[in-house]
C-alpha positions in Angstrom: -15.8 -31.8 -6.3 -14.3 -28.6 -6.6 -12.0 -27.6 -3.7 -13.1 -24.6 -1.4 -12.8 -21.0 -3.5 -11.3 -22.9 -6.6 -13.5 -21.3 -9.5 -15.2 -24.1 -11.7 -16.0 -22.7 -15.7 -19.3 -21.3 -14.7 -18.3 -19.9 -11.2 -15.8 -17.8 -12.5 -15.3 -14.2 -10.6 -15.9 -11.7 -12.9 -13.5 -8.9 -13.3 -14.2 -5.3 -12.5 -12.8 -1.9 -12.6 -11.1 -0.5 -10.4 -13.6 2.5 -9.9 -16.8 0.4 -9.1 -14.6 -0.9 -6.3 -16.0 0.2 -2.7 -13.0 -0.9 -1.5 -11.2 1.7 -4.0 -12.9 4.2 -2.9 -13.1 3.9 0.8 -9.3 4.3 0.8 -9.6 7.3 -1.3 -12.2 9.0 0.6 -10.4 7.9 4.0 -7.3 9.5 2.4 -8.8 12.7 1.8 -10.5 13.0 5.3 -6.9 12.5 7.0 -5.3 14.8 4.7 -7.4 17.8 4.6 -7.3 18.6 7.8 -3.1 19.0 7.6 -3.8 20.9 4.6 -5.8 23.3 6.6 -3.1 23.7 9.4 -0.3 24.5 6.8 -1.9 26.7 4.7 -3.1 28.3 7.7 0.2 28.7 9.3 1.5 29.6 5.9 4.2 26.4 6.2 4.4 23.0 6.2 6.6 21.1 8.6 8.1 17.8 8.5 5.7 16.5 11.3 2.9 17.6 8.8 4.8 15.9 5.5 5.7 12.6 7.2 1.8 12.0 8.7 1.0 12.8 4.5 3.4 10.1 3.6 2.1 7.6 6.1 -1.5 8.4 5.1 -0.6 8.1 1.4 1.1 4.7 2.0 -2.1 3.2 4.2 -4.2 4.2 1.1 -2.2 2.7 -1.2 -1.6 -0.7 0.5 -5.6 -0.8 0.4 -5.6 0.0 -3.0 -2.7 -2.5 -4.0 -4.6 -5.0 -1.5 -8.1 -4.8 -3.0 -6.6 -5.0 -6.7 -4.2 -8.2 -5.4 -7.5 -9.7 -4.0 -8.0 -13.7 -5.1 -10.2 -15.2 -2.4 -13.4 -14.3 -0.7 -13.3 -13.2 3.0 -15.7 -13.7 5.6 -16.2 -12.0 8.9 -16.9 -14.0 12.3 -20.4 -14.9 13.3 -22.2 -12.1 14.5 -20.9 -9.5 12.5 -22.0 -8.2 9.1 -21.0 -10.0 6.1 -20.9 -13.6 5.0 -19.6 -16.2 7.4 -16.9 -19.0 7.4 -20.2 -21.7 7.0 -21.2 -20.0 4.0 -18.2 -21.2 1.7 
């Protein structure tokens, strides 16, 4: 018997790209949501200020940790009972 989440030759995971990735996406979209708004402001105020450039930089670097995090993804995950998803019993 297979250890828990070691693949077997017929459980294999199967590889996908990138862009069918919810996770992918999420990040993006979550990126753009935070961002816009500080576009607004500066073009707005005709300016952008370092308070404005470092919340971009720490947005951009959230989004790519969950990008680099979903792509560096080996094992399942499971949430606690009661919440959506599978649980710990199901592997």
């Amino acid at each position: 018997m297979n250890a828990p989440n070691q693949p077997t030759g017929f459980d294999k995971p199967v590889a996908k790209s990138i862009f069918t990735s919810k996770t992918f996406w999420g990040a993006v979209l979550a990126g753009i949501a935070s961002l816009v708004p500080l576009g607004i402001n500066s073009i707005k105020a005709q300016k952008l200020t370092i308070d404005d450039a470092g919340q971009a930089i720490l947005i951009l670097c959230g989004v790519g940790t969950a990008i680099v995090g979903r792509v560096d993804a080996k094992a399942p995950i499971y949430t606690p009972e009661g919440l959506p998803g599978p649980n710990k019993s199901d592997y």
